[in-house]
C-alpha positions in Angstrom: 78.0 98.9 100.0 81.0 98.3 98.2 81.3 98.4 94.3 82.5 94.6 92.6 86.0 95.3 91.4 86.9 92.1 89.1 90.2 91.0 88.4 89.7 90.2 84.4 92.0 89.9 81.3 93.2 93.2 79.7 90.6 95.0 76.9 92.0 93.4 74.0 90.9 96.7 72.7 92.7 98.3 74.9 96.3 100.2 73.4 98.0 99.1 76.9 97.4 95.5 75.6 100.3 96.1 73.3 102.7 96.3 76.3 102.0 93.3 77.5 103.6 90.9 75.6 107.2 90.2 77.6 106.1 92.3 80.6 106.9 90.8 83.7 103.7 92.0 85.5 100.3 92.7 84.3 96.6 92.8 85.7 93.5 94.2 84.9 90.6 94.7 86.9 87.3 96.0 86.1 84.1 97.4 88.2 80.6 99.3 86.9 80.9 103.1 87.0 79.0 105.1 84.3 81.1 107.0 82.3 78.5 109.9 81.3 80.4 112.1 79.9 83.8 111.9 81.5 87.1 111.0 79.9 89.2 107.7 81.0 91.5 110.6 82.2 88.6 112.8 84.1 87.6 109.0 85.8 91.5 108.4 86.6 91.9 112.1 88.1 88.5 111.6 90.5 89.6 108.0 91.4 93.2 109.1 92.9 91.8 112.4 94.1 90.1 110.1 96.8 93.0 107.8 97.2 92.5 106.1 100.8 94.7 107.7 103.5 96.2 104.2 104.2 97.1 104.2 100.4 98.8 107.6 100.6 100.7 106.3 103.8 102.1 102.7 102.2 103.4 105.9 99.5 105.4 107.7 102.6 106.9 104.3 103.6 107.6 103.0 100.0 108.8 106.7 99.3 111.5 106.5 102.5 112.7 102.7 102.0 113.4 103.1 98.3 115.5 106.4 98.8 118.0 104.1 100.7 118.6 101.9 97.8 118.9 104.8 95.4 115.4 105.0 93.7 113.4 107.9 92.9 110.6 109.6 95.4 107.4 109.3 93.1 105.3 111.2 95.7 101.4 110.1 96.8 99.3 109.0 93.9 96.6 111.9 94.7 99.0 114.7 94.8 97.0 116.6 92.0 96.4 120.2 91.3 93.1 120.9 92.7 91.6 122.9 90.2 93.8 121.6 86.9 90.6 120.2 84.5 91.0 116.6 82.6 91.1 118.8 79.4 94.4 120.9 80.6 96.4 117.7 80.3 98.4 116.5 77.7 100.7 114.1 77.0 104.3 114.0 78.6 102.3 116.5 81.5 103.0 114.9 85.1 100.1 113.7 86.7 100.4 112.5 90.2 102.8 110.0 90.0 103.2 109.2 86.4 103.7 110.9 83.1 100.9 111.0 80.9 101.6 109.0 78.0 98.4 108.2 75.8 95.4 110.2 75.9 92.0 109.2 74.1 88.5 109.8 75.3 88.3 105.7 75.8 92.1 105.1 77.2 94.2 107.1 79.2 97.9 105.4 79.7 100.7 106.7 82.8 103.8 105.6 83.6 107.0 105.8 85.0 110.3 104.6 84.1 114.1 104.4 85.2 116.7 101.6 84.8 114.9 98.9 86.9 111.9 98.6 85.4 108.8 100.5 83.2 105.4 100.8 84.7 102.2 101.5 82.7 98.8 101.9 83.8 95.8 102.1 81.4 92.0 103.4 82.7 89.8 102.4 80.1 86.4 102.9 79.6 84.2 99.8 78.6 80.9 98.2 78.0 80.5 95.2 79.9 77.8 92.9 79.7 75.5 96.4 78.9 76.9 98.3 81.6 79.4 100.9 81.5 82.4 100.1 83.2 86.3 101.1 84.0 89.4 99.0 83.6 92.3 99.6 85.0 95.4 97.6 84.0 99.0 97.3 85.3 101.5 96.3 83.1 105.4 96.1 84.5 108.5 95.7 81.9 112.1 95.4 84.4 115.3 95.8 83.5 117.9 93.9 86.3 117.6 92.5 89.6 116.8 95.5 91.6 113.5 95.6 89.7 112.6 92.2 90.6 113.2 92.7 94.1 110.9 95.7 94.2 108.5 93.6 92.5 108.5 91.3 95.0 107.7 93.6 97.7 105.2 95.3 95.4 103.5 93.0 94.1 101.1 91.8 96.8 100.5 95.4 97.8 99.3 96.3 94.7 96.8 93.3 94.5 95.7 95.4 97.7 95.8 99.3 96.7 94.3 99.1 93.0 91.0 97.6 94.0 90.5 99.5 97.2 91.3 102.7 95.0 89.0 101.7 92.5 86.1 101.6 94.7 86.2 105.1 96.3 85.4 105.9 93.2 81.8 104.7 93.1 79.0 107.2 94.0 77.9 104.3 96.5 81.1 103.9 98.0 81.0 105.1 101.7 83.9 105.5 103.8 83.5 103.7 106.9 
């Protein structure tokens, strides 16, 4: 059994929630998974560590097509040092994908950015109707017309990959 991932409005708590006034992108969605004691950045490590293999692969394509048009290879998003600990990271580090750019036990923010557009993506921890919960939000700032063509490629794939990400994080996700 799958995990309810939610597409909600951004934690107004959240520090990402400051981007998102002007962005041209944003979403936020949200699903149960008890915190314990792990960071946001611990959850955000475990949930691309089992990044789908059809995930990864959309990455090799994207990776290959955008080289012809002169952006940068960004990788797979779970290309992570195996044994590197949440509490080794700090911020400017690379992890994965993204630079590490805000780091609190509640909020961890990545991104990436070059002269078409800024990405950020918050984890966040959260209480939710009594339940501990995650929220990961996407928040996209571009610069010219090259980032809003990428965008519009983008776009519906990532209304795809951030949910189906999300839920392999679960302890009752199963990969059938």
């Amino acid at each position: 059994m799958n995990p309810a991932v939610t597409n909600i409005a951004a934690p107004p708590a959240a520090r990402i929630s400051q981007e998102i006034p002007g962005s041209y992108f944003h979403d936020c969605y949200e699903m149960p998974l008890a915190h314990e004691d792990c960071s946001a950045l611990a959850i955000y490590l475990k949930v691309v560590a089992r990044t789908p293999r059809w995930v990864e692969s959309l990455m090799t394509l994207r990776n290959r097509v955008v080289s012809l048009l002169g952006l940068k290879n960004l990788g797979h998003l779970g290309a992570l040092p195996p044994l590197k600990e949440a509490s080794a990271y700090r911020v400017g580090d690379r992890v994965g994908i993204f630079t590490l750019l805000s780091l609190t036990d509640d909020e961890v923010i990545l991104g990436d950015a070059d002269k078409h557009l800024d990405v950020k993506v918050s984890v966040c921890r959260l209480m939710c109707q009594a339940r501990e919960s995650i929220a990961v939000t996407t928040v996209v700032h571009i610069h010219n017309l090259l980032g809003r063509v990428y965008m519009f490629f983008i776009t519906p794939m990532h209304r795809l990959i951030v949910p189906a990400v999300m839920r392999r994080a679960s302890p009752a996700y199963h990969d059938d």
